[in-house]
C-alpha positions as CSV (number, residue, x, y, z in Angstrom):
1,X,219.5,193.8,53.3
2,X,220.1,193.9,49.4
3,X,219.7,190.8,48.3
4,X,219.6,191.2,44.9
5,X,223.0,192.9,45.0
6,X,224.0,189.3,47.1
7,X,222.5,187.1,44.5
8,X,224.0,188.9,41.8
9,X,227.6,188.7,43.6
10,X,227.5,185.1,43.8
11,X,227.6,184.6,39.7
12,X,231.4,186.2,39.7
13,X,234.3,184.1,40.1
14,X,235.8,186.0,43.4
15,X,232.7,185.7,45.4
16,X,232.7,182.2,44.3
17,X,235.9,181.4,45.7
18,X,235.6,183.7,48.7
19,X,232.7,181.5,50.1
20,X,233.9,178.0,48.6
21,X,237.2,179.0,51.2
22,X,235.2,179.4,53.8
23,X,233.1,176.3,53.3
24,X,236.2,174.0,52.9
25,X,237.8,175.7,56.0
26,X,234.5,174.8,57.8
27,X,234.6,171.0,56.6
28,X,238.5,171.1,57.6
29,X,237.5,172.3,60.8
30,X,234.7,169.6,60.8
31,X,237.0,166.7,60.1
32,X,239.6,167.6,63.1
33,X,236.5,167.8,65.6
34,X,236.7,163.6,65.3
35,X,240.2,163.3,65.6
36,X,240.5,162.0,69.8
37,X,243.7,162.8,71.5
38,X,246.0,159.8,71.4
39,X,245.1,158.1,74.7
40,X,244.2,154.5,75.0
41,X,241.2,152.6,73.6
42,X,239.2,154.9,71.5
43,X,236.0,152.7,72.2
44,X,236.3,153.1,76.2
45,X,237.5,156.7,75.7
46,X,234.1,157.1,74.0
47,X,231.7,155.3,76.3
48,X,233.1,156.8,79.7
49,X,232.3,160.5,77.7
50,X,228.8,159.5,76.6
51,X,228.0,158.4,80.0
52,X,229.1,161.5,81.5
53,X,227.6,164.1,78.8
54,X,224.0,162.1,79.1
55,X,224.1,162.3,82.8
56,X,221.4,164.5,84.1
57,X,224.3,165.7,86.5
58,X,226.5,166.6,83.8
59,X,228.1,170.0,84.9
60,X,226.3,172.8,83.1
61,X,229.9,174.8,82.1
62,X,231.4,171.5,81.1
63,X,228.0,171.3,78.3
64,X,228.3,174.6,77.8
65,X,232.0,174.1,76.9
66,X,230.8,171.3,74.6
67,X,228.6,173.2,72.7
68,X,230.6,176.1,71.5
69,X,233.4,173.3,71.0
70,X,230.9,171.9,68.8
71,X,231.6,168.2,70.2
72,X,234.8,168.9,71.0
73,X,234.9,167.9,74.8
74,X,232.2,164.7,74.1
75,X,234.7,163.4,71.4
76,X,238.2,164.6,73.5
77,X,239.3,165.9,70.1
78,X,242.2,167.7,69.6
79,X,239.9,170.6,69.0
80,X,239.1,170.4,72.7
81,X,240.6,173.7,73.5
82,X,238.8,175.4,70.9
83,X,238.8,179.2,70.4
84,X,238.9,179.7,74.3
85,X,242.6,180.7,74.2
86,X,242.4,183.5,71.7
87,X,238.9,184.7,73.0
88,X,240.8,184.8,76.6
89,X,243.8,186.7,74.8
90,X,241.9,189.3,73.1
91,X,239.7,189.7,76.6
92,X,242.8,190.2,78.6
93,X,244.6,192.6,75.7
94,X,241.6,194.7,76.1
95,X,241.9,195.4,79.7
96,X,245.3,195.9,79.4
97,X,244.6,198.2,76.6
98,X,242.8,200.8,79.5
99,X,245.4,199.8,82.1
100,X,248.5,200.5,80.7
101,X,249.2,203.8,78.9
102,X,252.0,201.9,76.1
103,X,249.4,199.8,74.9
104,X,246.5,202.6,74.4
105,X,249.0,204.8,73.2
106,X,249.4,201.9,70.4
107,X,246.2,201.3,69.7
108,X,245.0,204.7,69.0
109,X,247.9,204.8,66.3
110,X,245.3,203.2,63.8
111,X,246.2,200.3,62.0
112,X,249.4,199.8,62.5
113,X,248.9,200.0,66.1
114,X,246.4,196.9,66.0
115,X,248.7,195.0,63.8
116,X,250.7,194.9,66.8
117,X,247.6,194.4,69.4
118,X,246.8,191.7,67.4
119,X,250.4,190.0,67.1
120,X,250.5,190.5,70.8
121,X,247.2,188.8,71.3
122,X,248.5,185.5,69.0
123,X,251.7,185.2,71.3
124,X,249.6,185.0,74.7
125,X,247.5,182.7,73.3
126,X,250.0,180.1,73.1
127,X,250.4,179.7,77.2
128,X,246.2,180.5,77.3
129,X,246.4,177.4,75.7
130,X,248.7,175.2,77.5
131,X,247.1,176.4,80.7
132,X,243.4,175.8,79.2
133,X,244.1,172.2,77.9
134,X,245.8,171.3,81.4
135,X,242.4,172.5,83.2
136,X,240.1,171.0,80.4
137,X,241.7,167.8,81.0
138,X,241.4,167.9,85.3
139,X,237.8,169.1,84.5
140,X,236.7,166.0,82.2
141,X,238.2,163.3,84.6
142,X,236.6,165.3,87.9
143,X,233.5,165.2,86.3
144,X,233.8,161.4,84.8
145,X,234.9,160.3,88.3
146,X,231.7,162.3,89.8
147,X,229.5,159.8,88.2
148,X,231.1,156.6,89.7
149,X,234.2,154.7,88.6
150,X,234.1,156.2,85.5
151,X,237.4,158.7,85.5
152,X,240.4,155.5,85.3
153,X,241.1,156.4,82.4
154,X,242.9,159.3,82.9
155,X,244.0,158.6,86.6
156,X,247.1,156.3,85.6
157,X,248.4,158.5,83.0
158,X,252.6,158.6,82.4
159,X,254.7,161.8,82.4
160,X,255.0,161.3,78.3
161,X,251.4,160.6,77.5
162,X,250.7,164.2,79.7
163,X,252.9,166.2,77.5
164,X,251.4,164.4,74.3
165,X,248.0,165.4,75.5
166,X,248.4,168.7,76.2
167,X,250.5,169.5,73.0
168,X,248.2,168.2,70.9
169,X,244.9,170.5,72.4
170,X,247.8,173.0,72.2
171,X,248.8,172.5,68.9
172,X,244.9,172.3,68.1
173,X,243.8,175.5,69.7
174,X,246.4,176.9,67.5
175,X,245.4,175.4,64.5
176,X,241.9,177.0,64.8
177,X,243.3,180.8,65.1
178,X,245.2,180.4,62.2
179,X,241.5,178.7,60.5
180,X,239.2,181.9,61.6
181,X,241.8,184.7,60.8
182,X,242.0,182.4,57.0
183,X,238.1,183.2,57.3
184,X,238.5,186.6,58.5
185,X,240.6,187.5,55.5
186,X,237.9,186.4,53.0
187,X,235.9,189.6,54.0
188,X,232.8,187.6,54.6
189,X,232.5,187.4,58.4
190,X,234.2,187.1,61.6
191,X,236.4,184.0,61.3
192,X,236.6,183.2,65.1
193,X,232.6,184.1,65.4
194,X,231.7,181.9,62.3
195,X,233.5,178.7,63.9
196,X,232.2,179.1,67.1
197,X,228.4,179.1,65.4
198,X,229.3,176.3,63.1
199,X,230.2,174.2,66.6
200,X,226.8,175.5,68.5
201,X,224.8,174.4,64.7
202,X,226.5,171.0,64.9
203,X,225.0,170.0,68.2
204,X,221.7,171.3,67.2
205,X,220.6,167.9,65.6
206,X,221.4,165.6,68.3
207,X,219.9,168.3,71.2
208,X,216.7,168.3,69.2
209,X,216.9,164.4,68.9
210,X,216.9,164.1,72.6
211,X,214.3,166.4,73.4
212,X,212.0,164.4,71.3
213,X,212.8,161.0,71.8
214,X,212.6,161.7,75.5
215,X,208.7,162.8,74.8
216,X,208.4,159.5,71.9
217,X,209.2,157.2,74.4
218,X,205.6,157.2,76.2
219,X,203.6,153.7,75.3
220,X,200.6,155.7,75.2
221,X,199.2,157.2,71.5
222,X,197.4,159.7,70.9
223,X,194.3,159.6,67.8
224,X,193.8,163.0,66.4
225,X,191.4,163.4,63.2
226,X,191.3,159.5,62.9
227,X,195.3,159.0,63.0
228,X,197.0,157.8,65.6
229,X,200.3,159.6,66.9
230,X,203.4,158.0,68.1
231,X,202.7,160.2,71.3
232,X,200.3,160.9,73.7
233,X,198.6,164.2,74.4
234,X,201.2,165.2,77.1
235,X,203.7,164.8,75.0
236,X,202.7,166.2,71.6
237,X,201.4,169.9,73.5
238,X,205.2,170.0,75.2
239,X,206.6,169.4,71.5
240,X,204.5,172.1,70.6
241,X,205.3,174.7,73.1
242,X,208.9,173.7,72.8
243,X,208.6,174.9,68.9
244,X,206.2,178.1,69.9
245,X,208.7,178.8,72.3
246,X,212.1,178.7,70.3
247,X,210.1,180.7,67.7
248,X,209.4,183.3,70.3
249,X,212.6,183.6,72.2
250,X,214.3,183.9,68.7
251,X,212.2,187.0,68.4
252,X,213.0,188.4,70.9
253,X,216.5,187.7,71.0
254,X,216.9,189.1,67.4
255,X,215.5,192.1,68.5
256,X,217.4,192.9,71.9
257,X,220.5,192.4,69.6
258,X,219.7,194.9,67.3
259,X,217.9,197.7,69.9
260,X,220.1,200.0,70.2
261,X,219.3,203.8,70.7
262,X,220.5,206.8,68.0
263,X,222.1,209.7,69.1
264,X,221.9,213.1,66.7
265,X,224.9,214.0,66.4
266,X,225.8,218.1,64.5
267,X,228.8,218.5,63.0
268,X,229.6,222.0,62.7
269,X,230.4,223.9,59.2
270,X,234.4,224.6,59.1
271,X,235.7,226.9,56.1
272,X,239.5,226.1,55.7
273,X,240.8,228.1,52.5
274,X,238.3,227.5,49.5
275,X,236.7,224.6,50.6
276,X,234.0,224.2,53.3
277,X,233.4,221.0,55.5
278,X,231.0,219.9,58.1
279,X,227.6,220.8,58.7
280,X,226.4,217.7,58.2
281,X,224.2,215.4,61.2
282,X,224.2,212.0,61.6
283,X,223.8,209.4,64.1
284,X,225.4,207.8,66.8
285,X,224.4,204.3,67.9
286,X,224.0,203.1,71.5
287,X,223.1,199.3,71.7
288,X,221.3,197.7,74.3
289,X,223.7,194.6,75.1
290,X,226.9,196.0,74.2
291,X,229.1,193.5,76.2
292,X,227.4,190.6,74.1
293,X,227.8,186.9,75.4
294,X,230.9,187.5,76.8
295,X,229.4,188.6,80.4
296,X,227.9,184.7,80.5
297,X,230.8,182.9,79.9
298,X,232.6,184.6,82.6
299,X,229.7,184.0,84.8
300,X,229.3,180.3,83.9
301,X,233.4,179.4,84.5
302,X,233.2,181.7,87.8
303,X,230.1,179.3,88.6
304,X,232.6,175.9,88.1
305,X,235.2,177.4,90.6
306,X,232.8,176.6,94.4
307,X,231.9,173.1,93.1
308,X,235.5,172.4,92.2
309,X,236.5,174.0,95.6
310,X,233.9,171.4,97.3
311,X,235.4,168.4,95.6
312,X,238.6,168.9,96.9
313,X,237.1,169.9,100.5
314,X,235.0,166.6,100.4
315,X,238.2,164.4,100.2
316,X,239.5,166.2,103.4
317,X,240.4,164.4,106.6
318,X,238.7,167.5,108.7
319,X,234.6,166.9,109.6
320,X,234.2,170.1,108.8
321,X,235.8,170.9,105.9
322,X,234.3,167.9,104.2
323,X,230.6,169.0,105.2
324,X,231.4,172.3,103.9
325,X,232.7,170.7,100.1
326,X,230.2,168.3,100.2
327,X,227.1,171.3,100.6
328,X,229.7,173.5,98.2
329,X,228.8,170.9,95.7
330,X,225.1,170.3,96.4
331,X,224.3,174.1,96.2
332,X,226.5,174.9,93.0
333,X,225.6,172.0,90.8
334,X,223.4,172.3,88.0
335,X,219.5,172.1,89.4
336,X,217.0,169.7,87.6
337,X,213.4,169.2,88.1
338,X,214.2,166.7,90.5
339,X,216.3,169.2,92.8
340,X,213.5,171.9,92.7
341,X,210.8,169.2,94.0
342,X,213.1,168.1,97.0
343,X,215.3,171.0,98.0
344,X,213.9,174.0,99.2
345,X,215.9,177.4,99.5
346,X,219.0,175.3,98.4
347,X,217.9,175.0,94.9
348,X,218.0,178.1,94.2
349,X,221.6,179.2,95.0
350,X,222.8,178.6,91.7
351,X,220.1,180.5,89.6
352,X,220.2,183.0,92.0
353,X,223.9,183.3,91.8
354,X,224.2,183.0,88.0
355,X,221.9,185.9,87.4
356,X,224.0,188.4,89.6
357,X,227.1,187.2,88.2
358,X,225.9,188.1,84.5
359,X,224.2,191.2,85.6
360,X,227.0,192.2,87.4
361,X,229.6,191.2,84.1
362,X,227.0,193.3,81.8
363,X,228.0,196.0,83.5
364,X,231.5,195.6,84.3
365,X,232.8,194.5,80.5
366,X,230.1,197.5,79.0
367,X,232.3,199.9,80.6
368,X,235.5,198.7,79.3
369,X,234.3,197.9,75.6
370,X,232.3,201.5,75.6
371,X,234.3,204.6,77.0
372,X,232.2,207.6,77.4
373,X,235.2,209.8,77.8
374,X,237.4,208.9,74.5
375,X,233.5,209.1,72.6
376,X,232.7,213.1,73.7
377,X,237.0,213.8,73.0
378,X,237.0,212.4,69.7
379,X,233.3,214.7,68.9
380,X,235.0,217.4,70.5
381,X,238.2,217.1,67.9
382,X,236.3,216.5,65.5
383,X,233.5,219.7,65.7
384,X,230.6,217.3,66.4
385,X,227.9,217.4,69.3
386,X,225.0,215.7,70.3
387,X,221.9,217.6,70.1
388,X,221.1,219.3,73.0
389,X,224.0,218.5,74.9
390,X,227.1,220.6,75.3
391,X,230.3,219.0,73.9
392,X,233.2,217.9,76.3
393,X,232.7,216.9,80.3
394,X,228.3,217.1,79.5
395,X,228.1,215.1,76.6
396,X,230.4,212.7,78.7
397,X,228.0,212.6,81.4
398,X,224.9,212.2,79.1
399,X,226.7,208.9,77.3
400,X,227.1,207.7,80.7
401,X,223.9,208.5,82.2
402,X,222.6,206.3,78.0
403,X,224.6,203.5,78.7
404,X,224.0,203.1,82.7
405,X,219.7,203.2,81.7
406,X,220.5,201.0,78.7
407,X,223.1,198.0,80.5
408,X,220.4,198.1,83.2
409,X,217.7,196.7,80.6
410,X,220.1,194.9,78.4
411,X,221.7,192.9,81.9
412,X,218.2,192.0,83.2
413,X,217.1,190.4,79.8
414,X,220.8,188.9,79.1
415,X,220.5,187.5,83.0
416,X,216.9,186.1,81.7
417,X,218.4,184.5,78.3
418,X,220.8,183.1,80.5
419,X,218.8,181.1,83.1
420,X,216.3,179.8,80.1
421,X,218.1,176.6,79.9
422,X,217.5,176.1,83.8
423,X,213.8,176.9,83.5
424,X,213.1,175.1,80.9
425,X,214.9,171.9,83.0
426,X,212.2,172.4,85.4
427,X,209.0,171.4,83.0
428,X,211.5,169.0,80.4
429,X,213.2,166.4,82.4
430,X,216.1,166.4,80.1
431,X,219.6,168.4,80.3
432,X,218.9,171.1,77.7
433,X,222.6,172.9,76.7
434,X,221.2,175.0,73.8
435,X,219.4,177.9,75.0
436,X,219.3,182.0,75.3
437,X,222.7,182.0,75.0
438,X,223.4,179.9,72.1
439,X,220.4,181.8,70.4
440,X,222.0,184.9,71.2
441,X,225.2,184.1,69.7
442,X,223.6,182.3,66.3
443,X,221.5,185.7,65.7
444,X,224.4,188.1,66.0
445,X,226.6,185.5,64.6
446,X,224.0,185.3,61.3
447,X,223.3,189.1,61.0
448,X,227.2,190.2,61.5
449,X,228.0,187.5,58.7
450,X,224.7,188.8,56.0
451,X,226.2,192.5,56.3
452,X,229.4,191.3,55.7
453,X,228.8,189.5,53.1
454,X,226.2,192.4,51.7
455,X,229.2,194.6,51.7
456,X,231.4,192.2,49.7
457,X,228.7,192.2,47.0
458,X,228.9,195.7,46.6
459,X,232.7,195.8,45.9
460,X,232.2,193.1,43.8
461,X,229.3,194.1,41.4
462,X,231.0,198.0,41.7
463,X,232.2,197.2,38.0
464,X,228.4,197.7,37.4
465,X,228.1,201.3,38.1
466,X,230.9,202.1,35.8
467,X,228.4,201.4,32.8
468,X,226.9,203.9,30.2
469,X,223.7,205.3,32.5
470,X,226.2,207.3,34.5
471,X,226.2,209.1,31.6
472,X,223.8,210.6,28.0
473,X,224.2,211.7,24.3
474,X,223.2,215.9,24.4
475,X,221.4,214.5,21.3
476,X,219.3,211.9,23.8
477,X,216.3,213.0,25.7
478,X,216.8,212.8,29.4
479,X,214.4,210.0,30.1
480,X,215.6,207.5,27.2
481,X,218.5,207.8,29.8
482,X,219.3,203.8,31.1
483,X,220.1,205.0,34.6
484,X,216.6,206.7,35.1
485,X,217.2,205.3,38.3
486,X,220.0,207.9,39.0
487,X,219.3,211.8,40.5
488,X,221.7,213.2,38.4
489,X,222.8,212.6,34.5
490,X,226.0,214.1,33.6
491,X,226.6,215.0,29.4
492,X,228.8,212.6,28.0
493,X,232.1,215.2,27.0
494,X,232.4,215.4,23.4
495,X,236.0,214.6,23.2
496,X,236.2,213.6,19.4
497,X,235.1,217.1,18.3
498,X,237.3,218.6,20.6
499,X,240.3,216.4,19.1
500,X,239.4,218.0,15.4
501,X,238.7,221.5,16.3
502,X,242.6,221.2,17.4
């Protein structure tokens, strides 16, 4: 990372405005986060969602819904919807890209072609979005009623005051496309990317409050070299590990994000006419989690579909069918501290269950996002091969054999990341949303957004290299040169004495 090249970037005026658009898209976005849907009193609006978001029973994919919403689904903001729609479209355009021979066919036509992927992916996010805010509402007022009493408020809702709801998460799903492809278009990071992280940063301060006042609240102090601590000794070596810890797992996240395994790849020396092209190697990179955080949020909704199953079971007339809801919902809840110590085998459905599910995504969305075959036909076309592999049908086997060894690593420590929040449950007695996962996405997130903005900075300082030291006087040594720093001087044409011998 150049940043000297980004520091010097940031004194001209286009860079300037570049990030000051982003920052006031941000605050925008910011602002609409505390706008509630129109429905009834704010004030008991507000208190039935704080009781249900600091219940220890709080359903983990409704926090984790909250967190990437930034607030969203605490607040029921208009923003409630969030970017779940679009990420959902561009998901679902991407299978259908390898199942339907039209659409690959388009998007191998370059840039046009994903003009059109893209406008296709805008239109289906419209119903995504309808759909989503319909279910995002059911799933709030199941959850509020699962606490006691709590879910009236949205139990004697009119026909009008439905369609007012669900338009305005509609309308506010929409809204937030149209504010990370604004982003996008700046050049300095992924629009959709950026707002999710600025939603997952934004809970940060009130997670971290928590935690902490959870551990203050002891009555005992602790003296340590003659001062006395608003905590005891229990509490401060928890603190402590809790801060050893994030440091460590950041570690490592940051560096299963960017392992990844380089292929040589030869290109082979072509003459065509006077001119010769090729022979040149370079490398092609294999990452280790190539399917990203996408394979946990598929596991965590696919998680909330047996406990909403077993709340609609439990309200059955049949003896049967209500035992079967009622353990549906025992086993598939989110464990605590409390459920480890008095369940046995039971408490460990879920973790069990979540880890196969992302293991089991790794590998499934890995092999749509990374095709072996279209890799070794476009080396083949284009006179390349990996070193010591035949090109064609072997160097497709070898990528797959690479990836299979790699997504086999990469979904055991993404199955890990993802069970961090439930471990750490176990020693904290206090719902903990912010884990591997959001860690995971704040390090890509950060990195993706610094080489972006690194490769702004060099389109915008390339005036620079148009100076003087490209070039020296024949009359001026070769090391008075300014541009020592360059391999190679070129004479600056004399084109004044060539104007007069004409």
């Amino acid at each position: 990372m150049n940043w000297k090249i980004i520091w010097q970037s940031l004194k001209h005026r286009d860079m300037q405005k570049r990030i000051l658009a982003v920052l006031g898209i941000i605050i925008v976005f910011r602002i609409l986060i505390n706008i509630p849907v129109p429905l009834g009193s704010a004030q008991n609006l507000h208190q039935v969602l704080n009781n249900l978001f600091n219940s220890k029973n709080a359903p983990q994919f409704l926090s984790f819904l909250n967190v990437l919403s930034g607030g969203a689904f605490a607040s029921f903001s208009i923003m409630l919807a969030g970017m779940g729609p679009y990420i959902n479209a561009s998901i679902i355009m991407q299978l259908l890209t390898k199942a339907i021979p039209k659409l690959e066919e388009l998007h191998k036509e370059g840039e046009f072609g994903q003009k059109k992927i893209n406008q296709y992916t805008r239109i289906l996010t419209f119903p995504l979005a309808i759909v989503q805010s319909i279910g995002s509402i059911f799933l709030i007022r199941t959850a509020a009623q699962s606490i006691g009493g709590t879910g009236s408020f949205l139990n004697h809702t009119s026909l009008l005051q439905w369609v007012i709801m669900v338009g305005a998460l509609t309308g506010g799903s929409m809204l937030l496309m149209w504010l990370g492809e604004i982003i996008t278009e700046q050049g300095i990071g992924n629009g959709i990317s950026l707002i999710i992280t600025v939603g997952i940063v934004s809970r940060l301060p009130s997670n971290i409050y928590d935690i902490v006042n959870s551990e203050l609240g002891t009555k005992d102090r602790w003296r340590l070299f003659g001062k006395t601590l608003p905590m005891d000794n229990r509490a401060f070596y928890y603190l402590a590990g809790i801060v050893l810890g994030t440091i460590v797992l950041t570690w490592i996240v940051v560096k299963l994000n960017e392992a990844a395994r380089n292929l040589t790849v030869n290109y082979a020396k072509r003459v065509q006419g006077n001119r010769a092209y090729g022979g040149v190697t370079t490398t092609l990179p294999v990452k280790l989690i190539t399917a990203g955080v996408i394979p946990i949020i598929f596991a965590v909704a696919f998680l909330s579909v047996p406990s909403f199953a077993g709340k609609l079971l439990e309200s059955s007339k049949s003896h049967l069918l209500s035992t079967i809801g009622t353990d549906m919902i025992n086993w598939f809840q989110t464990p605590s501290s409390t459920t480890f110590a008095t369940e046995h085998w039971q408490a460990y459905i879920y973790p069990v269950t979540y880890f196969v599910l992302v293991f089991a995504f790794t590998y499934f969305y890995t092999s749509i996002t990374f095709n072996s075959k279209e890799i070794a036909e476009n080396l083949q076309k284009q006179g390349g091969f990996i070193e010591g592999v035949r090109s064609g049908k072997q160097t497709e086997t070898f990528l797959s054999k690479i990836v299979n060894r790699l997504t086999l690593f990469g979904a055991t420590s993404l199955g890990i990341l993802a069970l961090i929040p439930i471990i750490a449950q176990i020693f904290i007695n206090q719902n903990i949303t912010i884990g591997g996962t959001s860690i995971l996405i704040l390090v890509s997130v950060a990195l993706q957004t610094l080489r972006a903005v690194e490769s702004r900075a060099l389109m915008v300082t390339y005036d620079q290299y148009s100076q003087p030291d490209f070039f020296y006087e024949p009359e001026v040594p070769l090391d008075a040169a300014t541009g020592a720093r360059r391999l190679k001087f070129l004479p600056r044409p004399n084109l004044k004495g060539k104007r007069n011998n004409e």
